[in-house]
N, CA, C and O atoms as CSV, one atom per row, in Angstrom:
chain,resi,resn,atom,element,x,y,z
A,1,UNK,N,N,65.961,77.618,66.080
A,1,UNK,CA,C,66.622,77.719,67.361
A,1,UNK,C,C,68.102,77.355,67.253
A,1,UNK,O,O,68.962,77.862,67.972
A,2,UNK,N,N,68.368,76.343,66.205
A,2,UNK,CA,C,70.002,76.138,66.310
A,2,UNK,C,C,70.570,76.963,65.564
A,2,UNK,O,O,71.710,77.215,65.954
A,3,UNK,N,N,70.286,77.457,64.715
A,3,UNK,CA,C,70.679,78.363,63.856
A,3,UNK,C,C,71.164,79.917,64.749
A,3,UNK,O,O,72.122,80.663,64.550
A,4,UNK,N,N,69.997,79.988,65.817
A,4,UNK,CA,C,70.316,81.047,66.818
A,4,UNK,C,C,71.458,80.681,67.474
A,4,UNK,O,O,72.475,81.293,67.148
A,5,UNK,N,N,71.569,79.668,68.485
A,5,UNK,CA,C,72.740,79.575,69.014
A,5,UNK,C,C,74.101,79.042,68.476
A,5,UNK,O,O,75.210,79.051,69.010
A,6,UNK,N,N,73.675,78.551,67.200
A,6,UNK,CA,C,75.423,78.609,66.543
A,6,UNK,C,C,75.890,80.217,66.159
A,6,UNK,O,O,77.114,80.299,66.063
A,7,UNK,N,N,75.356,81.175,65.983
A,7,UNK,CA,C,75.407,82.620,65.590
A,7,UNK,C,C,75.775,82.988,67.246
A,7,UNK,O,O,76.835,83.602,67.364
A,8,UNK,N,N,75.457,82.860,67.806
A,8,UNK,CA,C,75.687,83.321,69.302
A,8,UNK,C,C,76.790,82.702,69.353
A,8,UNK,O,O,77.649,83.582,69.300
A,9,UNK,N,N,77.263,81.740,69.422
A,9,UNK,CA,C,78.528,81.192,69.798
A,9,UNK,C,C,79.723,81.364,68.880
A,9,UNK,O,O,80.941,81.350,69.059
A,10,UNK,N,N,78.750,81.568,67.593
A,10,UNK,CA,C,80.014,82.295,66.897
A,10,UNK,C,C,80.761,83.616,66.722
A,10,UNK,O,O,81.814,83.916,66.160
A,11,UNK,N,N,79.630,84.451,67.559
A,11,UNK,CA,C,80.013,86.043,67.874
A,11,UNK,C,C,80.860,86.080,69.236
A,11,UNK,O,O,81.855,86.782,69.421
A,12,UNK,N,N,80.209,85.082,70.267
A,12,UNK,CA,C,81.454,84.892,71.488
A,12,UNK,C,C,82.134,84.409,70.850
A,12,UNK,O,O,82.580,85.406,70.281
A,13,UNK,N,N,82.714,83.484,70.363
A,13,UNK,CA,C,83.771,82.813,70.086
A,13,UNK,C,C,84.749,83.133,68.461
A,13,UNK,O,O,85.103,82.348,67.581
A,14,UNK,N,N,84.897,84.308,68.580
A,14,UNK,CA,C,85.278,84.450,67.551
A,14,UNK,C,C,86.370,84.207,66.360
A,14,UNK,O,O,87.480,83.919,66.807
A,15,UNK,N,N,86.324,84.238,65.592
A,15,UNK,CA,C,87.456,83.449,64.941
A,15,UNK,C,C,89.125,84.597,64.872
A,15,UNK,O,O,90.315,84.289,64.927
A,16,UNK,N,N,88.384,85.998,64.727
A,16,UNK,CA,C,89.529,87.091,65.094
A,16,UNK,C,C,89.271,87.928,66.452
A,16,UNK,O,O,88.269,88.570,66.768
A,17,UNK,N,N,90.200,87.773,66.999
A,17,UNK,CA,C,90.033,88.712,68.139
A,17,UNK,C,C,91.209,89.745,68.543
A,17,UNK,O,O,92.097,89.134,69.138
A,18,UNK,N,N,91.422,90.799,68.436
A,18,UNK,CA,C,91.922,92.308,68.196
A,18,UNK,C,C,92.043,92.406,70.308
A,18,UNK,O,O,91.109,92.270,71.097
A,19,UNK,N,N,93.482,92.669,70.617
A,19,UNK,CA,C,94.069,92.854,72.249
A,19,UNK,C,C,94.376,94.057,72.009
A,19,UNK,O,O,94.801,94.320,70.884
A,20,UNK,N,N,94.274,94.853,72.761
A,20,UNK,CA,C,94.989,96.559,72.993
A,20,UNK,C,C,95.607,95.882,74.389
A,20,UNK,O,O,94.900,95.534,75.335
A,21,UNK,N,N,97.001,95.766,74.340
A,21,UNK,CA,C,97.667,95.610,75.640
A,21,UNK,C,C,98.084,97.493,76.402
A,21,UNK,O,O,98.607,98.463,75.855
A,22,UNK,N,N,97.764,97.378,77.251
A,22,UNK,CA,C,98.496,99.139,77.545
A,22,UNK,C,C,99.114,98.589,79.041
A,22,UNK,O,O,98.874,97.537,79.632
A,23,UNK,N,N,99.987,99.703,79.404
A,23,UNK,CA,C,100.379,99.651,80.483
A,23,UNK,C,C,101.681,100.752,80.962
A,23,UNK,O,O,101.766,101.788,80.303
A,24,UNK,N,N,102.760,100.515,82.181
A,24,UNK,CA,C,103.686,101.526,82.219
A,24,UNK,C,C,104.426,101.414,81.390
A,24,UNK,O,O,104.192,100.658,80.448
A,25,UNK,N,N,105.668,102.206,81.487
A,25,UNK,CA,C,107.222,101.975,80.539
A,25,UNK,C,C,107.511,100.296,81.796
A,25,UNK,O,O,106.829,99.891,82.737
A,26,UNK,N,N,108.624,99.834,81.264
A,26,UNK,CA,C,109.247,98.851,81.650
A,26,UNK,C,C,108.789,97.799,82.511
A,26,UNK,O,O,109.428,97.157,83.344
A,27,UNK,N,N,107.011,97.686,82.024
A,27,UNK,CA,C,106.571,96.811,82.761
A,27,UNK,C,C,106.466,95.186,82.062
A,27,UNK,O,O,105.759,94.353,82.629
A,28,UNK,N,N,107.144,94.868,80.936
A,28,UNK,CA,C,106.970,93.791,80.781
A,28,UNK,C,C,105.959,93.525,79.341
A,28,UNK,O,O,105.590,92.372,79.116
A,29,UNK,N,N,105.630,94.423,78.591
A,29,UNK,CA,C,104.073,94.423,77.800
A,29,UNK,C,C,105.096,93.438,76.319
A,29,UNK,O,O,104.675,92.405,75.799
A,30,UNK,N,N,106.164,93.994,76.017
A,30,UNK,CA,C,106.591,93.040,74.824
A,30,UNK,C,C,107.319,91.838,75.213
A,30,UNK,O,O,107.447,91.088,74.246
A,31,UNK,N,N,107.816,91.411,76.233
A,31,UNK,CA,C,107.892,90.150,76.774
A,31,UNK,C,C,106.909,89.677,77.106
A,31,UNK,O,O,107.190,88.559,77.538
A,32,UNK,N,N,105.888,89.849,77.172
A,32,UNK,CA,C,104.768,89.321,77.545
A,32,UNK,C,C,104.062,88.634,75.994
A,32,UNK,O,O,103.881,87.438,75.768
A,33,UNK,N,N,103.788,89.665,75.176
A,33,UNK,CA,C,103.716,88.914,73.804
A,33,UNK,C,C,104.430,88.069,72.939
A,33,UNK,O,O,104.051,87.201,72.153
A,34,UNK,N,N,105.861,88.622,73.329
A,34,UNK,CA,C,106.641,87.319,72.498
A,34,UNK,C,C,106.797,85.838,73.717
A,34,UNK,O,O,107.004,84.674,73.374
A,35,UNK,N,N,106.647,86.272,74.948
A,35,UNK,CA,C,106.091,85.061,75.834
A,35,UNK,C,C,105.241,83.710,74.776
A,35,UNK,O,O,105.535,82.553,74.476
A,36,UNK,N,N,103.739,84.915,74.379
A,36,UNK,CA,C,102.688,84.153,74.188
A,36,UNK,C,C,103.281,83.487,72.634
A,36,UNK,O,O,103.116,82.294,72.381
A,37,UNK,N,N,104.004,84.462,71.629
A,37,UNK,CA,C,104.283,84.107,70.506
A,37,UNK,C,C,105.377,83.025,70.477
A,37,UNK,O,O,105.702,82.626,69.358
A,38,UNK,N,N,105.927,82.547,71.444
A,38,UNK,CA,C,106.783,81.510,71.855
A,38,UNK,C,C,108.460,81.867,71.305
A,38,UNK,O,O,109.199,81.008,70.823
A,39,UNK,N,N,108.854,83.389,71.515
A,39,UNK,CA,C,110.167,84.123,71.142
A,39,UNK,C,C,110.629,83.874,72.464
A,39,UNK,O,O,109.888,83.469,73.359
A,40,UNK,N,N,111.794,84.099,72.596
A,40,UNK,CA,C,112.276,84.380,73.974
A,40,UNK,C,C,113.558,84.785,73.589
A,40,UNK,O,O,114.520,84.024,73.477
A,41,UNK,N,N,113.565,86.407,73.317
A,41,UNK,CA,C,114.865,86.743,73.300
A,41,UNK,C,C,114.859,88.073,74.090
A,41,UNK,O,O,113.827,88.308,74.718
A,42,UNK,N,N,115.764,88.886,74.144
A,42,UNK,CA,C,116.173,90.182,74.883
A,42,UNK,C,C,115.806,91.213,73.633
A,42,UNK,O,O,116.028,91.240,72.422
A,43,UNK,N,N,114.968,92.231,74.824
A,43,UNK,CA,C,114.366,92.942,73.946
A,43,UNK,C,C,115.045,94.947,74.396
A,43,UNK,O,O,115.277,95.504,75.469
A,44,UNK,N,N,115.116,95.331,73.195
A,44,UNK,CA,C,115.657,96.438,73.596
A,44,UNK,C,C,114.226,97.236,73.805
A,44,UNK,O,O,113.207,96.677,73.400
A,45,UNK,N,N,114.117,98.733,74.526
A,45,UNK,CA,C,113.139,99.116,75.049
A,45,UNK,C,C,112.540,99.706,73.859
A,45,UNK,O,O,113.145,100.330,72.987
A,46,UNK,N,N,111.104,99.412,73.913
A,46,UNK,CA,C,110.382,99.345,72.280
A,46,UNK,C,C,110.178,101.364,72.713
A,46,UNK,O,O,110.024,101.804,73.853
A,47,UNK,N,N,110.247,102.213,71.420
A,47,UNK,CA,C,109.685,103.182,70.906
A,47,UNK,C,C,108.572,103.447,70.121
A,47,UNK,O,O,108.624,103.367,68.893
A,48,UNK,N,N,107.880,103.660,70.542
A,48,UNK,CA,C,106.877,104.007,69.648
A,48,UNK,C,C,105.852,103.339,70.051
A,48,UNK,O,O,105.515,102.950,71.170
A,49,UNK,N,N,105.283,103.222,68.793
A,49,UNK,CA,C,104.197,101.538,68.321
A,49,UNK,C,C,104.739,99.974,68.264
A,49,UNK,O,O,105.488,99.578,67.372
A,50,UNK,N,N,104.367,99.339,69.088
A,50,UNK,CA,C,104.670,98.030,68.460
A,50,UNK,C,C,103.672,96.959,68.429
A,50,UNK,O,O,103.323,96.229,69.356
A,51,UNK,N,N,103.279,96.981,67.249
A,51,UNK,CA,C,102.109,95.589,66.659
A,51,UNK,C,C,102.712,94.391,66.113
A,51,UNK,O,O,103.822,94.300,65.587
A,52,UNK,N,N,101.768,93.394,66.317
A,52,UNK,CA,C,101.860,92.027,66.597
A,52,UNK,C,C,100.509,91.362,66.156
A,52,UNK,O,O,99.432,91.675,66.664
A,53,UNK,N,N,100.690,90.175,64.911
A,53,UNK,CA,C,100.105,89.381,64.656
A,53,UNK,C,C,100.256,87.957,65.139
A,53,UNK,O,O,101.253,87.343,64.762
A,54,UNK,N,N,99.132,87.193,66.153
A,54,UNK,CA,C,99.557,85.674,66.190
A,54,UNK,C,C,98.730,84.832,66.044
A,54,UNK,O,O,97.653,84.779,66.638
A,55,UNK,N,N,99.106,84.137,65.300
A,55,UNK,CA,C,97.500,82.884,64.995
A,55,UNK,C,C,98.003,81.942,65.685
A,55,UNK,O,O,99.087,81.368,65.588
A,56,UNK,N,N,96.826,81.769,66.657
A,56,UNK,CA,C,96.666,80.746,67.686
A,56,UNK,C,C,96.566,79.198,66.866
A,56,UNK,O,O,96.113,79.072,65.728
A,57,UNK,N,N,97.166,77.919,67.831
A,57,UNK,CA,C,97.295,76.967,67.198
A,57,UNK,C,C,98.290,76.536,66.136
A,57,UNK,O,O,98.404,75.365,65.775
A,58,UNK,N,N,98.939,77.454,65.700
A,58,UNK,CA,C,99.905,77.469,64.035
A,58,UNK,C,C,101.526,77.486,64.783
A,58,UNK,O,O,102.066,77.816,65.839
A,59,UNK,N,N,101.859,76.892,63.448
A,59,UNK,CA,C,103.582,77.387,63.596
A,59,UNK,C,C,103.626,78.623,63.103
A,59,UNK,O,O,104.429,79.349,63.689
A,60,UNK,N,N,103.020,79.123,62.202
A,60,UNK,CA,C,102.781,80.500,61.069
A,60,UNK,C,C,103.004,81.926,62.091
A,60,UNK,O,O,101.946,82.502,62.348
A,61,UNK,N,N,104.041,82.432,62.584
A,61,UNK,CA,C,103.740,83.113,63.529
A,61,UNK,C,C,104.377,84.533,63.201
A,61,UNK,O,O,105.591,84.339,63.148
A,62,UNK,N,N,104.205,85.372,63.048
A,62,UNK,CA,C,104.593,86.659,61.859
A,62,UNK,C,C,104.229,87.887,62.597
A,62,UNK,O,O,103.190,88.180,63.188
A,63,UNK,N,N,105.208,88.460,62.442
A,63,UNK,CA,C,105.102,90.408,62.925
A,63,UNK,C,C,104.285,91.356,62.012
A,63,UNK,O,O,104.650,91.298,60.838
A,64,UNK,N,N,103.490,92.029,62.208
A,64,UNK,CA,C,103.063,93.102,60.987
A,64,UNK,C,C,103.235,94.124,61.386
A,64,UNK,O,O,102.743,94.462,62.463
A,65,UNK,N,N,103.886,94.833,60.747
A,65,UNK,CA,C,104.673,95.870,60.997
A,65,UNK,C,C,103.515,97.304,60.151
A,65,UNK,O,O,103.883,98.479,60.156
């Protein structure tokens, strides 16, 4: 039985978890991540794709491009 619910709590609670942010043009979606990534600078209007790695808890905080 514990063996069950540590497996359950480890599938909710996962150690990686993958965001698809979507939304309009100029609504805020890459200020919003470098919000969470603790950046705060002026951002020119992103083209394209833009991905983002952040490990929660860390100073380690890195773009992957």
């Amino acid at each position: 039985m514990g063996s069950y619910l540590t497996s359950l709590l480890n599938f909710l609670f996962a150690k990686k978890l993958e965001i698809c942010l979507l939304g309009l043009e100029n609504t805020g979606k890459t200020t919003f991540v470098d919000s969470i990534m603790g950046v705060h600078k002026q951002n020119l209007p992103t083209i394209g794709l833009n991905v983002k790695q952040v490990k929660k808890g860390s100073k380690n905080k890195y773009n992957k491009i």
